[in-house]
C-alpha positions as CSV (number, residue, x, y, z in Angstrom):
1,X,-125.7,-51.9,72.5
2,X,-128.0,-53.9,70.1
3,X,-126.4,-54.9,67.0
4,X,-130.1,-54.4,65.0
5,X,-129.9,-50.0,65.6
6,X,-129.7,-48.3,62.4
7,X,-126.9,-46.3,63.7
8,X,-124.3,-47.4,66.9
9,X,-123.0,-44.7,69.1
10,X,-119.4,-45.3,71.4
11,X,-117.5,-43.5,73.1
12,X,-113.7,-44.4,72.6
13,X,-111.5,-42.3,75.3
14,X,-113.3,-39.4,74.4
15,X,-113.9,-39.7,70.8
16,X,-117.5,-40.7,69.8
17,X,-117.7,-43.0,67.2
18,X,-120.8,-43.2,64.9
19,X,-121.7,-45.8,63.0
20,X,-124.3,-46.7,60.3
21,X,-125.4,-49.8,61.1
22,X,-127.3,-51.2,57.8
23,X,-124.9,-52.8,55.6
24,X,-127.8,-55.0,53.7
25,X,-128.3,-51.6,52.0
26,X,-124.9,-50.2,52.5
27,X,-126.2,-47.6,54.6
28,X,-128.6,-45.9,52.6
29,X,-129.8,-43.1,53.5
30,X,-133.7,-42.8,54.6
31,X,-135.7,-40.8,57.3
32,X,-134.8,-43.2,59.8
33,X,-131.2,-42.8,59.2
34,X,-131.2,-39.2,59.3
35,X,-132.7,-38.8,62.4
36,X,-130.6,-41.4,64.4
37,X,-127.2,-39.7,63.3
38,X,-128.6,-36.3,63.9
39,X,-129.8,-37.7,67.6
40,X,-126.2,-39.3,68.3
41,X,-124.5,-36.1,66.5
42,X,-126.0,-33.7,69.0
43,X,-126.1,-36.2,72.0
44,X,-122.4,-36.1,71.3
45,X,-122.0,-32.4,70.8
46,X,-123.6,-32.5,74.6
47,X,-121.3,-35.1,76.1
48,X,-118.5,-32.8,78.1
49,X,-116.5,-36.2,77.8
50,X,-116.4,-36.3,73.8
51,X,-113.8,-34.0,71.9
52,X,-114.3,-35.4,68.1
53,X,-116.6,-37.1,66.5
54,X,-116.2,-39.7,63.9
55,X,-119.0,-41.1,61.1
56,X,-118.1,-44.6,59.7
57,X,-120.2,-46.8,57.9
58,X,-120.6,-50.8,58.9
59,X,-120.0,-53.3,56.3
60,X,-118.7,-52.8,52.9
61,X,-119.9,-49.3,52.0
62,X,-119.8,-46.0,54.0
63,X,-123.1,-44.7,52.3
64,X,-124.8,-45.6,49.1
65,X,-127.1,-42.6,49.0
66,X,-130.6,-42.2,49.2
67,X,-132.6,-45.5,49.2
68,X,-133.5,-45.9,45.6
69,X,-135.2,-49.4,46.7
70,X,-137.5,-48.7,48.9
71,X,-140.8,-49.1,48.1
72,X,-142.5,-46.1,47.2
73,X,-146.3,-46.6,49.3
74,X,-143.4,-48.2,52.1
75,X,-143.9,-45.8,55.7
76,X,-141.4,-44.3,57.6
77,X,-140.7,-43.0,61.2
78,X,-142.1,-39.5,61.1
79,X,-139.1,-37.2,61.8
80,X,-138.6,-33.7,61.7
81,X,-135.3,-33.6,60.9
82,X,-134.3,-33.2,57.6
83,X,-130.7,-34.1,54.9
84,X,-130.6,-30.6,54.9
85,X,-130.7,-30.1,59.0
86,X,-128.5,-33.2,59.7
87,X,-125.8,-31.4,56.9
88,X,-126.0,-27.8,58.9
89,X,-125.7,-29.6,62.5
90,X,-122.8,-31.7,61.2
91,X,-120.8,-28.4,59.6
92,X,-122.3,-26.1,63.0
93,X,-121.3,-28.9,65.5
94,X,-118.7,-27.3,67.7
95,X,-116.4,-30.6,67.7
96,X,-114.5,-31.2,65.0
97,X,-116.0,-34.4,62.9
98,X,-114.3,-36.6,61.1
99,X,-115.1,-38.4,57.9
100,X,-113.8,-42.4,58.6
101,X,-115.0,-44.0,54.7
102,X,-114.2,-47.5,54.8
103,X,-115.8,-47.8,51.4
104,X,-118.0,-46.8,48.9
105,X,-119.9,-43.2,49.1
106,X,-122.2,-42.4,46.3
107,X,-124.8,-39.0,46.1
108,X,-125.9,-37.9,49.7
109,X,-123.1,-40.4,51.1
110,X,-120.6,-37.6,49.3
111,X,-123.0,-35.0,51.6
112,X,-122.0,-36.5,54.8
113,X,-118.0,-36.8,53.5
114,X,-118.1,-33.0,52.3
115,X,-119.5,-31.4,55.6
116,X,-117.2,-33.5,58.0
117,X,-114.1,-31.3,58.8
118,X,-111.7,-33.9,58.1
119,X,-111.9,-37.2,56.0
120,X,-110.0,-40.1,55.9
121,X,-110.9,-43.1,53.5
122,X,-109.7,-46.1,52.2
123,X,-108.3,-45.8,48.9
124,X,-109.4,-48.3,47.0
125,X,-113.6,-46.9,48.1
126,X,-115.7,-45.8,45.5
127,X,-117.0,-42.2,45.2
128,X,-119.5,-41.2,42.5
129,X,-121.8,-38.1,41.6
130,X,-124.3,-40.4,40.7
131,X,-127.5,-38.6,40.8
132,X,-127.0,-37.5,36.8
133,X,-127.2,-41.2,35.8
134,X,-131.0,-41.6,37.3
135,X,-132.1,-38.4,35.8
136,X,-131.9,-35.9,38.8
137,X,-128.9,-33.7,40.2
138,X,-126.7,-33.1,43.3
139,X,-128.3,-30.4,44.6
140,X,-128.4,-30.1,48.0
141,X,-125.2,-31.8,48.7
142,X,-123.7,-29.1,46.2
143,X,-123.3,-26.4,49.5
144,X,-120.9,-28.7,51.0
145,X,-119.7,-30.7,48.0
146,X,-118.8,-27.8,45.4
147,X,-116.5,-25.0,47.9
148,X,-114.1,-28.7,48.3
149,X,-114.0,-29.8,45.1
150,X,-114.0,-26.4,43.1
151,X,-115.9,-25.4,40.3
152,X,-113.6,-27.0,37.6
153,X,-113.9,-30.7,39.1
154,X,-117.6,-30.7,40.2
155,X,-118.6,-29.6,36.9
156,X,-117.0,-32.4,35.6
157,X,-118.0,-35.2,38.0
158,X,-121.9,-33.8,38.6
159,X,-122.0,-34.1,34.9
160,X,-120.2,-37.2,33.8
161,X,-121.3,-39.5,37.3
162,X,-118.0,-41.3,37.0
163,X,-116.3,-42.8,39.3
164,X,-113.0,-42.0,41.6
165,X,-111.4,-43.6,44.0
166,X,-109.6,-42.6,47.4
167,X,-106.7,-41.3,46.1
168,X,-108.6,-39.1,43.8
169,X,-110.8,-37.8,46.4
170,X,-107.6,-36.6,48.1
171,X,-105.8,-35.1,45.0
172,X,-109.3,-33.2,44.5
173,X,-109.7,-32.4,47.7
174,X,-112.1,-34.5,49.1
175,X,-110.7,-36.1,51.5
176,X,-107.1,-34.8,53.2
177,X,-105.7,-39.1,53.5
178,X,-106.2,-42.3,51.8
179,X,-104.9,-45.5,53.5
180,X,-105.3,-49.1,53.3
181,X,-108.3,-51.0,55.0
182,X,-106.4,-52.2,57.9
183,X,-104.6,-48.9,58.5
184,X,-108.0,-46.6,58.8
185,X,-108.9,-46.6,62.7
186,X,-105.7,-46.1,62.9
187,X,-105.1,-43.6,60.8
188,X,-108.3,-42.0,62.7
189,X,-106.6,-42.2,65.8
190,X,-103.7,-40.4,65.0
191,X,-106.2,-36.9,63.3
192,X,-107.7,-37.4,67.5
193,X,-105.1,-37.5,69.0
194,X,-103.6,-34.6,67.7
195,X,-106.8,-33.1,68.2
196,X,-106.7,-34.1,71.6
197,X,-103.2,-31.6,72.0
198,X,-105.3,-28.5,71.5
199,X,-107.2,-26.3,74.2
200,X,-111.0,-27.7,74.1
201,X,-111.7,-23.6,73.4
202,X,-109.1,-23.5,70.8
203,X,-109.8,-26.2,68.9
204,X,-114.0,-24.6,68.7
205,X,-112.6,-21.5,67.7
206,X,-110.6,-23.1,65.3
207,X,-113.7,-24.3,63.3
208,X,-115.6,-21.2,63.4
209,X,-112.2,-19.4,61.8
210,X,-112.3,-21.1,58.8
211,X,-116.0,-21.1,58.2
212,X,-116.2,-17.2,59.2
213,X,-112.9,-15.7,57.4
214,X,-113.7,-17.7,54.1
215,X,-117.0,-15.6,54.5
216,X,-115.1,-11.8,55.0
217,X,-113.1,-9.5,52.7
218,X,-109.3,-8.8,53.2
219,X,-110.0,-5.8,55.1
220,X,-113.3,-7.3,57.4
221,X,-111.1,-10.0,58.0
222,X,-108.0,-8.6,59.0
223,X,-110.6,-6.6,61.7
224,X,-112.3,-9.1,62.9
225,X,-109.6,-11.5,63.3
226,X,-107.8,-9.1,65.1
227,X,-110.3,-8.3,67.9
228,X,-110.7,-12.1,67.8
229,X,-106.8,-13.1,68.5
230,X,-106.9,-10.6,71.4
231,X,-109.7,-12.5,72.8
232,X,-108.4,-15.7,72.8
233,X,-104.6,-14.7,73.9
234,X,-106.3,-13.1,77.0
235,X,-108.2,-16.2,77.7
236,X,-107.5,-19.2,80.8
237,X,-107.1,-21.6,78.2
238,X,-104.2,-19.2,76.7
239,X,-102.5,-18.6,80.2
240,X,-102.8,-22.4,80.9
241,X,-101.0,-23.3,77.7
242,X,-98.4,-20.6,77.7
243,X,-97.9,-21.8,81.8
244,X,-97.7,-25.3,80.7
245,X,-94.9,-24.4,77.6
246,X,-93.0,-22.2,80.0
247,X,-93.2,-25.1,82.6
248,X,-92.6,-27.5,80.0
249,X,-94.7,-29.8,80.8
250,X,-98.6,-31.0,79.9
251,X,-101.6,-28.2,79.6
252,X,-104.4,-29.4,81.7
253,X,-106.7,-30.5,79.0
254,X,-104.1,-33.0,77.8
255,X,-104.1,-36.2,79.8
256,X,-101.4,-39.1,80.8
């Protein structure tokens, strides 16, 4: 695959990788951008072979934000897609997507971190709200960014623009691990391959829980969830696994 994309695609024993590929702007976001990870995103939510789905960033940064350089009478690719569609098909993708910051993640960069499902980063990377310091606001990445963070800390960060590293992102609940540099496709691997345990169906349904009970009263949820266990315990995925723990050995979706 040429090195000169703006975003690489590979598939790793079925976990697609996803990669922003212009570290002489650390991975700004523009147009361009957008529309290559949303065209890889749902190429990979297609791919029967792919179970997760990881967004990294190439070179020192995982993403600066929106491209406060560029020129503005400078033309871009025409795309349809928007921030706002990439963030929906990123939070709707039925595979689980994980977060891999291997640096610094500023404004809409904090977007993509806040709608992945799980995020692992390097400690030492640099997060900032910085949207307050050029005299605009957070706003869009605020849906995803705000229901992580909580009222009480995004207040705080959306107004000051400060800084935080790794470890903060985890203690505010940004991010769920902070390792060193050397230790993150590592640390990536182990979040997959625990994935990779789970019934395919399961691990779906899993995502759509969360999103859906957070969304439901006590009582609504306690119906719904209901009608939905019954469903999945009469499933073939169910009587595979249950076989396969009775059999003690491996369910079918699990390979080696």
């Amino acid at each position: 695959m040429a090195t000169d994309e703006i975003t690489l695609c590979e598939i790793r024993g079925g976990v697609a990788w996803i990669t922003m590929n212009r570290p002489d702007n650390r991975n700004a976001i523009s147009l361009e951008l957008i529309a290559s990870l949303y065209e890889h995103l749902q190429a990979s939510n297609d791919n029967s072979e792919v179970r997760s789905i990881v967004v990294t960033g190439s070179g020192p940064a995982f993403c600066a934000g929106a491209n406060l350089k560029r020129e503005s009478n400078s033309s871009e690719p025409f795309s349809k897609v928007t921030f706002v569609d990439l963030l929906n098909a990123m939070i709707d993708s039925p595979k689980p997507i994980i977060a891999a910051v291997n640096g610094a993640a500023f404004g809409g960069g904090l977007g993509l971190v806040a709608a992945s499902d799980i995020v692992i980063t390097v400690a030492d990377a640099q997060f900032s709200f910085s949207e307050v310091r050029i005299g605009v606001i957070p706003a869009i990445i605020s849906v995803v960014c705000v229901p992580k963070l909580g009222r009480h800390q995004a207040m705080k960060l959306f107004l000051t623009g400060e800084r935080f590293d790794g470890s903060e992102a985890v203690r505010m609940g940004l991010a769920h691990r902070a390792v060193d540099a050397g230790s993150l496709v590592a640390a990536v691997d182990d979040v997959t391959n625990m994935i990779d345990q789970g019934g395919p169906n399961a691990v779906i349904e899993c995502k759509n829980l969360v999103r859906r009970v957070s969304e439901l009263s006590l009582e609504q949820g306690f119906k719904e969830t209901e009608a939905w266990s019954a469903r999945m315990f009469n499933s073939d995925e169910a009587a595979e696994g249950m076989a396969a723990f009775r059999a003690k050995r491996k369910p079918n979706w699990v390979s080696g």
